[in-house]
N, C-alpha and C positions, 0 to 999 in steps of 0.2 A: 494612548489615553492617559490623562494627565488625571492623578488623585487630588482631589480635593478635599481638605479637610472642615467638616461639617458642624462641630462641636461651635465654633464662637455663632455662626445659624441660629444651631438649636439653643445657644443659651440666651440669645437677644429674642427669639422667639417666644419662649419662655417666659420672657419677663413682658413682655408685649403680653402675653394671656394671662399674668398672674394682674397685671396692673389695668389691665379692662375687664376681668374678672371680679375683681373688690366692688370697686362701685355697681356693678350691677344686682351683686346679692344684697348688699343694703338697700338700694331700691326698690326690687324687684324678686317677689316671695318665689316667685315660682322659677328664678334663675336661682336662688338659694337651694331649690331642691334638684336641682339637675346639674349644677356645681358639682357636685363626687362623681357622677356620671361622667363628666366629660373630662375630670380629671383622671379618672380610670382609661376615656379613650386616649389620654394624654401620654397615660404610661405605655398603654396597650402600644399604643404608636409610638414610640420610644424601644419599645422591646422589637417592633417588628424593622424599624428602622437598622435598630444594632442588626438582627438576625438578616436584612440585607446587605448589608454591608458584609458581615462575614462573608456572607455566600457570595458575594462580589468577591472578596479577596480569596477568596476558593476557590474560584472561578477561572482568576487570572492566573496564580499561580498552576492548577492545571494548564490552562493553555501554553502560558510558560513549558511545562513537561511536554504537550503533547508536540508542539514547534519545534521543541527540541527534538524530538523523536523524528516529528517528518525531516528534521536535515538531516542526521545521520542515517534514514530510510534513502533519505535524495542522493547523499552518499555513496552506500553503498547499491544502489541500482546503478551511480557511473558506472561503479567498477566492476559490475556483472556487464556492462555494455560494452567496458572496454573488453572485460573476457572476452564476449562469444561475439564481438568484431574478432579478436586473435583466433577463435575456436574454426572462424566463417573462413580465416584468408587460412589456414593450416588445410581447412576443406579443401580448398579450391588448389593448393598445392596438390593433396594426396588426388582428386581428381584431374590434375594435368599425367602427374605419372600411371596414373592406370588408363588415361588415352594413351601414352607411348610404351607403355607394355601390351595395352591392343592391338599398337600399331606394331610390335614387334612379331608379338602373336601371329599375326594374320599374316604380314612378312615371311615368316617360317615357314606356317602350313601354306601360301601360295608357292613357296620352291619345295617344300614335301610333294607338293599337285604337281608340279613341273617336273621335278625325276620321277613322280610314277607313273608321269605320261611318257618319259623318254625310254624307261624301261618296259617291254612289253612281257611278264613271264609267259616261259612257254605252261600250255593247258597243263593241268596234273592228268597221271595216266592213268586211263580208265581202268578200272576195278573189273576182275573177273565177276559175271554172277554164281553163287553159288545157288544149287537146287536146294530145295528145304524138307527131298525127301532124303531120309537117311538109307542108305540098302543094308 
């Protein structure tokens, strides 16, 4: 947005109501008593004018700030994205090796299963009963 400065406006303005203002209170009595009136809305609108303009330039210069903030926000969410892309593929590493240490796992205890198939111990030997009366 391009500023435009408003002042050489308001003073041609100005002089446009100060110069159709004259003659009409000479003529006319009753523009003679509402003349301070509209002089008054003349300031009033003057002052409300200024007070938007500031708050225009308030305005901008926030937005200015807050622009600023969302790129350095847009920033840094690349580089939380670049992290947890790196966080995702380190994943995906430590879950390849815990498939091959499953697969080592199950490797093992299937040849555990296999020699205590090929080994048959013999029975343990039966226990005498003892009676449980005392003589």
């Amino acid at each position: 947005m391009v500023e435009v400065d408003s002042t050489p406006l308001a003073k041609v303005t100005n002089a446009m109501v100060k110069t159709g203002l004259l003659p009409i209170t000479q003529a006319e009595p009753l523009a003679a008593v509402l003349l301070p009136e509209i002089r008054q809305l003349l300031v009033e609108l003057r002052e409300t004018r200024a007070e938007t303009q500031a708050h225009q330039v308030e305005t901008r210069a926030n937005n200015r700030v807050v622009m600023t903030r969302l790129a350095a926000i847009d920033t840094q969410l690349g580089a939380i994205d670049t992290r947890l892309a790196a966080i995702d593929t380190r994943f995906e590493g430590i879950g390849t090796r815990l498939d091959r240490i499953e697969g080592i796992n199950n490797d093992w205890l299937n040849h555990g299963r296999r020699m205590a198939n090929q080994y048959d111990p013999p029975a343990p030997p039966a226990s005498p009963r003892r009676s449980k009366r005392r003589p």
